[in-house]
Every structure is written in structure tokens, then in C-alpha cells.
N, C-alpha and C positions, 0 to 999 in steps of 0.2 A: 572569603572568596575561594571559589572551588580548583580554578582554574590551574593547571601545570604548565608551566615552561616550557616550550618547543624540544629545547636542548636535552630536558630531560624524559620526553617521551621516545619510549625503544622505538626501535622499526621491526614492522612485522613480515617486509620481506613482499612476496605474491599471494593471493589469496584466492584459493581454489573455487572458493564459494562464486566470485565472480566470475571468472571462466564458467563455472558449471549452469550458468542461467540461458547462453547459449546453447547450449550440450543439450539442456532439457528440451527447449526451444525445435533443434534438430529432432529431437527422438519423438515427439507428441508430433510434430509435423510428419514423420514417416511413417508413424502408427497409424491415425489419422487417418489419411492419405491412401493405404492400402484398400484392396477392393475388397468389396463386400463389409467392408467397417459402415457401423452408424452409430451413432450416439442413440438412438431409439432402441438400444439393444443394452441389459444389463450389465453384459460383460466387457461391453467397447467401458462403459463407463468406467467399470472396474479397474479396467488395464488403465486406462487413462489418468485414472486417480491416481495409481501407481506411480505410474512416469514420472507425474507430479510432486506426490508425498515423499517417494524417496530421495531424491535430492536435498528437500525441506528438512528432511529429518533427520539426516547427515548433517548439514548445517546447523540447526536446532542442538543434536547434542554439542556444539562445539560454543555450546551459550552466546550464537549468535541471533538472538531473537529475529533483530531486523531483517538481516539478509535471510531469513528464512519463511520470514512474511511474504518477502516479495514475488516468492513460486505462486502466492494464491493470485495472484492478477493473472495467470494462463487461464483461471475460469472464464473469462473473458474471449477466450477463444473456442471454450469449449462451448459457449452458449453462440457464438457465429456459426461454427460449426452442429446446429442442431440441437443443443439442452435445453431444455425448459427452464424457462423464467421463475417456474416456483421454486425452485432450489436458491434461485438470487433475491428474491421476497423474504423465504423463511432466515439466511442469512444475513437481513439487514433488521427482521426483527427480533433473533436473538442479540446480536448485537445491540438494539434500541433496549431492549428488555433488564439487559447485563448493565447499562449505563445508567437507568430507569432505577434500577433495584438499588444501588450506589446512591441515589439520591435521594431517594422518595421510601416513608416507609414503609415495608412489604404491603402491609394490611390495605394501604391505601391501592396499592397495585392489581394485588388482587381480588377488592372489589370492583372496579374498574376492568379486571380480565372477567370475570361474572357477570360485570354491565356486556359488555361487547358479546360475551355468549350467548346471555340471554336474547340479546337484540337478534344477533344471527340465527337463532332459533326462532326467532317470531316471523321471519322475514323468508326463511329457506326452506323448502320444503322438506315437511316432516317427516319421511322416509326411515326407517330403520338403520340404514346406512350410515347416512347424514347424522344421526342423531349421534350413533356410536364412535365416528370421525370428528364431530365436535367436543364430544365431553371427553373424548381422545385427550386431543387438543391442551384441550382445558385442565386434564390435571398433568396434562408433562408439561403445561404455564408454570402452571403454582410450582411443580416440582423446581424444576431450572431456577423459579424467583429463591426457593429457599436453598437451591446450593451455589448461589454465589457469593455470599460471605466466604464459604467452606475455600469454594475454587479460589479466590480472592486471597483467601490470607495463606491458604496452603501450598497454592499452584506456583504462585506470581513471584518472583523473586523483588528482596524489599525496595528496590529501586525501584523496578519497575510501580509495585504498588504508591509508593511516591510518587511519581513522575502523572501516575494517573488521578492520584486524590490532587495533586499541584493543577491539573488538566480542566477538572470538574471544581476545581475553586473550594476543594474542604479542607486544603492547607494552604497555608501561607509561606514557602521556605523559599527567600531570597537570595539564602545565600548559601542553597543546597541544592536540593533536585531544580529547585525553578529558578536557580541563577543562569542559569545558560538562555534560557529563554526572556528573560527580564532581561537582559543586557543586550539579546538579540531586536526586541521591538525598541524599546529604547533607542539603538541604530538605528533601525528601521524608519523611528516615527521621525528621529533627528534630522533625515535626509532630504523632507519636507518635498516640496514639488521637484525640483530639478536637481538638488542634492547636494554637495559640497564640494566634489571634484576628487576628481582622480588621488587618492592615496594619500586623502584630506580631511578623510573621515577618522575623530577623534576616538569614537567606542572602539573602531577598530585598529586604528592606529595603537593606540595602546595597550593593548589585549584585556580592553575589558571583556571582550567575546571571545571566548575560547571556541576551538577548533574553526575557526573564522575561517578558514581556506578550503575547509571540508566540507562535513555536514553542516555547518552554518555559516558558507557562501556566500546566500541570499540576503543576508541583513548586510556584507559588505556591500554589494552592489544598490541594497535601496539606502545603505549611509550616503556611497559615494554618487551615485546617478537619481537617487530620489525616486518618487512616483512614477516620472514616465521613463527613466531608466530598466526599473523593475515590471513595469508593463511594457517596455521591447521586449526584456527577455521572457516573461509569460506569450506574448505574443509569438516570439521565435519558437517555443514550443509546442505550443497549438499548432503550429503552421504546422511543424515536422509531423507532428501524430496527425493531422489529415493527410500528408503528402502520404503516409505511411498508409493510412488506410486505405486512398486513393489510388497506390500501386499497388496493395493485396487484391484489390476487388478488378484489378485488370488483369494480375494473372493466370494464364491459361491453365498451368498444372494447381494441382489443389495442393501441393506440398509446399509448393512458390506461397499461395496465398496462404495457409493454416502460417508457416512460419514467420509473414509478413506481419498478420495478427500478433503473434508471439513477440515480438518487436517490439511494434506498437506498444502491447500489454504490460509489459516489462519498462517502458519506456515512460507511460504516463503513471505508473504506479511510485516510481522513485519521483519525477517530478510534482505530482501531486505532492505526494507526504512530505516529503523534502521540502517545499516551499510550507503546506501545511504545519510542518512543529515550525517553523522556524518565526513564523506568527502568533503561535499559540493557539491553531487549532487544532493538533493535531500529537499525541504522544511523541517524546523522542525518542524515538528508536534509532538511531544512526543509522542513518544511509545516504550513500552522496547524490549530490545534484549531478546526473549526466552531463558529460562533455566541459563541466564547469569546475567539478566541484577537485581540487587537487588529489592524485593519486596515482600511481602508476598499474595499478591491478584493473581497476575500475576504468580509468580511461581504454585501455587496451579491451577490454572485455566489452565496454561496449562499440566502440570502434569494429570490433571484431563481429558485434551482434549486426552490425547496421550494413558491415559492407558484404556481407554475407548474400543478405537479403538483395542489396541495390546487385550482387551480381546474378542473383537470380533471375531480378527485373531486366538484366541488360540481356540475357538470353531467354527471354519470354516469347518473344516471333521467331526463335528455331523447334518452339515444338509446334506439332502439329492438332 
């Protein structure tokens, strides 16, 4: 068993990273926000990404993978605010492709990316353009298929590459990288429709689930409240990510709504994944469950992201 004793994990004190997700938040909303900016402009994009990447990449060197992941959910605001959709296409199929190639052997792949060219070739018109955009296309496939063994074993730090083969089902480690999550569904499933009760849950009661009060929250509350305990609190956060959207798109200044988005983006990107690994669909990357999940950095930071915004909303009929 993997798991460490409460008593013998250090404290790490405040953590910057969390403060700086609002910080970002403020700055792409002011950028943004400025006149004469548009996303239909090369260089708006450019600054933007900036805004973005730098934060991440501070974070990133400080081998926190997760919290540096979660700057990429501001895309989300940059396609409200005017980006195109193919930037959010080709990012879901390199990702399909990177997960694809891990599974399935190349060759088979790219026959299969050969099938689909040829097809879009039969189909599209044959234009000199078109033709030169496709077999584009087509050999920076194959290329990406064949360097993700390289990025994979070279890139990836070897937990992580655990954590991912535990993910995709090519190992079996239950009492290594996938014991956290095997002890989390386990709770999970144990809590059956309505759940066991208040601080009655056995996985968690006895630290079969590690960081149980943190990043995996979510399996105490489906040990102890069950099914429709854990769909209140899914439902508590849908609610919040409309009410959030629902008050970006009434506010008058654009700075109110881009950061309201920001919110938002920030908001459903930890509740997603955070409930995601904690089922097993989803990589562990540590990151806590908002407003839930124990921590004094993290509650603050988003406490701080949320009322920011609601005081924006509360002075939205003094502008003109």
C-alpha cells in the first residue's frame, strides 16, 4: 500500500500557483477588454497566449504538472471571446491521436489516417490548394503517430507514464500508481444508492484512500451519501457554472464578462477532472475539488476568484 500517514506529510505552507489563477484571470480580462483588441488579429492571439503560457510555465517548472494544466481551460474564454473552433477540433484530435497511438499499433493507424485522406480527397474539391493542405495534413499524422513513443518515454515523468498505462488498462498496479484510484471506486461503488452515513464510511474511515480530504473528496462523499448524495453535489456545480455563465452574459462591461468566463473556466476544469480521476476516468493529476476539497491556499484562492467576480456583478447598473 502506497499510502502515508497524515502525521507524517510536511505542510507546504501557501501556494502561489493558486492565487495566480485569479491574477491570470484579471490580466486576459484587461487585455481583452482594451479597445481595438480582437481575437481575429494575430497578435491579440499572441499576447493572449502569453498571458496564459506564462503563468503555466512557472508552475510547470516547479513539477507541478496539474496546476499548470489548469491555465489551459482560459481557452474557453478565448473562443467566447471570438477564436475559432478549429484550434479546439485539432486539439481534441491530437489528443485522440496521442491516446490512439498508445493503443493500437501505428501501422494500423496510419492506414486508417490514408483511409480518411483518401476519402477527403474523393469528396473535396480538387484544387491545388486543397490538395497541398491535405497531404499537409497527412504527413504531420504519421509524423506526431511516430514520435509519441519518443515524447512518451522521454517527456513524461515515470509516474506519470504509470498513471497513464494504469488509465488506458496496459497495467495492472494495485498497489502502486492505481492504488489510489482502486480504493477510490471501491468507496465509491460501496456507497450504493443513498450511502452509509455521515463519517460511516469504512474505505474512508480507515485510510484505505489516501488524501481522502483533498484530491479524493469525491469518493468520501459517494462512500458516505451514495448515488444521490454525489449527484447533489454534481448538480451544486452545474448549477454554479450556469449561474456563472448566466451573470457573464449580463454584464455590461466586457472586462465584467471575459473575467466572469475566466471563472467559470477555471471552475469547471477542476470540477471536471477532480471528479473525473477520482472514478477512473480521468489521469491523476492532483488538483482539488473547489469549495470541497480541504486546503487553506486553494479555498482562499478560489473564494477570492468567485467574489471578485460577484462584485463586479453587484456594480454592473453603475456603468453606463
Amino acid at each position: 500500500m502506497c499510502s502515508v500517514p497524515r502525521s507524517l506529510v510536511p505542510s507546504h505552507g501557501s501556494q502561489p500557483a493558486e492565487f495566480a489563477k485569479f491574477a491570470t484571470c484579471l490580466a486576459l480580462a484587461k487585455y481583452l477588454s482594451t479597445f481595438n483588441v480582437s481575437l481575429s488579429k494575430f497578435k491579440t492571439k499572441l499576447i493572449a497566449s502569453f498571458i496564459i503560457l506564462l503563468p503555466a510555465s512557472l508552475v510547470l517548472l516547479q513539477n507541478d504538472t496539474g496546476s499548470a494544466l489548469v491555465y489551459s481551460a482560459l481557452i474557453l474564454v478565448l473562443f467566447r471571446e471570438g477564436l475559432t473552433g478549429n484550434i479546439l477540433i485539432v486539439g481534441f484530435a491530437i489528443a485522440l491521436l496521442f491516446i490512439l497511438t498508445l493503443l493500437i499499433v501505428k501501422l494500423i493507424i496510419i492506414a486508417f489516417l490514408i483511409l480518411m485522406a483518401a476519402l477527403l480527397f474523393y469528396f473535396m474539391r480538387r484544387n491545388r490548394k486543397n490538395i497541398i493542405i491535405l497531404a499537409g495534413l497527412l504527413i504531420i499524422s504519421i509524423g506526431f503517430v511516430y514520435s509519441v513513443d519518443y515524447t512518451f518515454e522521454n517527456v513524461l515523468e515515470s509516474h506519470q507514464k504509470k498513471r497513464i498505462n494504469v488509465l488506458l488498462g496496459k497495467e495492472l498496479d494495485l498497489r502502486g500508481a492505481g492504488y489510489n484510484v482502486h480504493q477510490s471506486k471501491i468507496a465509491i461503488g460501496s456507497g450504493g444508492l443513498i450511502g452509509k452515513g455521515f463519517l460511516k464510511g469504512t474505505q474512508t474511515k480507515y485510510d484505505f484512500v489516501p488524501e481522502q480530504d483533498t484530491d479524493f473528496i469525491f469518493c468520501t462523499i459517494g462512500e458516505e451519501w451514495g448515488y444521490i448524495g454525489s449527484l447533489v453535489v454534481i448538480g451544486l456545480f452545474v448549477g454554479l457554472l450556469l449561474r456563472l455563465i448566466r451573470l457573464a452574459e449580463r454584464q455590461r462591461s466586457d472586462f465584467s464578462r471575459i473575467y466572469g468566463y475566466g471563472v467559470a473556466s477555471i471552475i469547471f476544469f477542476h470540477f471536471t477532472v477532480n471528479i473525473g480521476m477520482t472514478i477512473g476516468l480521468l489521469p491523476v493529476i492532483g488538483i482539488p475539488l473547489p469549495f470541497i476539497s480541504y486546503g487553506g491556499s486553494s479555498l482562499w484562492a478560489f473564494t477570492i476568484l468567485l467574489f471578485i467576480f460577484i462584485r463586479q456583478d453587484a456594480n454592473r447598473l453603475q456603468l453606463l
